[in-house]
C-alpha positions in Angstrom: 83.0 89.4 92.5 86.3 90.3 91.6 87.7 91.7 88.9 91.1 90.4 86.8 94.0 91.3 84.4 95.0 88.3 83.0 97.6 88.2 81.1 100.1 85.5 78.9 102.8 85.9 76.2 103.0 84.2 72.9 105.8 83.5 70.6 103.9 85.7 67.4 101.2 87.7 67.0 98.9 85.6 65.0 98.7 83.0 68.1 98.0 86.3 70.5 95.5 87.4 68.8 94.2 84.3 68.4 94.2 83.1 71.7 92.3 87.2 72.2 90.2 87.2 69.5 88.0 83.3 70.7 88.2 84.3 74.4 86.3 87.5 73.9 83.8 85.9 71.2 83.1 83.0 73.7 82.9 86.1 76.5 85.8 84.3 78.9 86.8 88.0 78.7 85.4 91.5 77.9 88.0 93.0 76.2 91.7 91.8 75.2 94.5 93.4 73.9 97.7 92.5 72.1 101.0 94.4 72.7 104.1 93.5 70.6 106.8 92.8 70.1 108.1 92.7 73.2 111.9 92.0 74.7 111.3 89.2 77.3 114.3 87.5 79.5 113.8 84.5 81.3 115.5 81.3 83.2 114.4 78.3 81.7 115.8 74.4 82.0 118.8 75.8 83.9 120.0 78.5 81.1 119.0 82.0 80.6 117.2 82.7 77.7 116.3 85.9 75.6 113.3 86.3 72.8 110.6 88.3 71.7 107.2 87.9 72.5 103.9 88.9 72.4 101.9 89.8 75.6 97.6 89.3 75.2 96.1 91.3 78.6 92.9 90.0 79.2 90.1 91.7 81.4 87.5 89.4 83.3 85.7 88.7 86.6 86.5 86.1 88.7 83.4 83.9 87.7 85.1 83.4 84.3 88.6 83.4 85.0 89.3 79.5 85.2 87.3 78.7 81.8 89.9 81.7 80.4 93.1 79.7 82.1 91.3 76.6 80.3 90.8 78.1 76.9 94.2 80.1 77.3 96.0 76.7 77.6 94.0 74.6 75.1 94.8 77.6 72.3 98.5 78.4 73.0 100.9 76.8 71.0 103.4 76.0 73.9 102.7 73.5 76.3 103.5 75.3 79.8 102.4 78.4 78.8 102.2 81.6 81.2 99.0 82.4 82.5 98.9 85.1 85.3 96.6 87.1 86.9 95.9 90.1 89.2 92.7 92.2 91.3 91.8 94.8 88.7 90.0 98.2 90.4 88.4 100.3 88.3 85.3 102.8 88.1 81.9 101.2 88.8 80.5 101.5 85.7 83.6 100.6 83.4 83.8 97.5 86.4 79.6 96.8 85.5 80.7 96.5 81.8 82.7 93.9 82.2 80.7 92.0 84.5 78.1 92.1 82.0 80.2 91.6 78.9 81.3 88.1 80.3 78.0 86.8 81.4 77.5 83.7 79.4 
C-alpha cells in the first residue's frame, strides 16, 4: 500500500479547514493540516495571476486517496480545484498509524 501527501489550496481559511476538518472525521485522511496565508503565482485563462491562499496537506494511503480527491472536490468552493498528490516514506510505525487511522 502506498502512502500519500495530498495536498490543495483554498482561497480562505475557513474553507481549508473545512475541507480538513470532514476528511479526517470521515477517515479519507489521518491527519490534515492547514498552512496560511500563503503567496501563490499562477497562469490562468491566458494571464498571470497573483493571490493568497491557503494550502490543506493531507496524509493518506493509497486505498483512500480517490474518496479524498472526491470529497476534496465536492467541499471546495472552486470548481477546478487543485488536487495533488505524492509517495510519502516515513517510519514504520508513524506509516502503520496512518494505515490504521484511515481504515473505514
Amino acid at each position: 500500500m502506498d502512502h500519500l501527501l495530498v495536498t490543495t489550496t483554498t482561497p480562505d481559511r475557513d474553507s481549508a479547514a473545512h475541507i480538513s476538518a470532514t476528511a479526517v472525521a470521515n477517515k479519507l485522511a489521518a491527519t490534515a493540516k492547514v498552512h496560511g496565508p500563503i503567496s501563490s503565482f499562477w497562469w490562468h485563462l491566458g494571464e498571470q495571476g497573483e493571490g493568497e491562499e491557503w494550502q490543506a496537506v493531507f496524509q493518506t494511503t493509497s486505498a483512500r486517496y480517490s474518496d479524498l480527491e472526491a470529497h476534496i472536490i465536492a467541499e471546495h468552493p472552486w470548481n477546478k480545484p487543485e488536487v495533488t498528490s505524492v509517495r510519502l516514506g516515513g517510519s514504520q510505525p508513524y506509516l502503520a498509524w496512518l494505515e490504521s487511522a484511515t481504515t473505514p
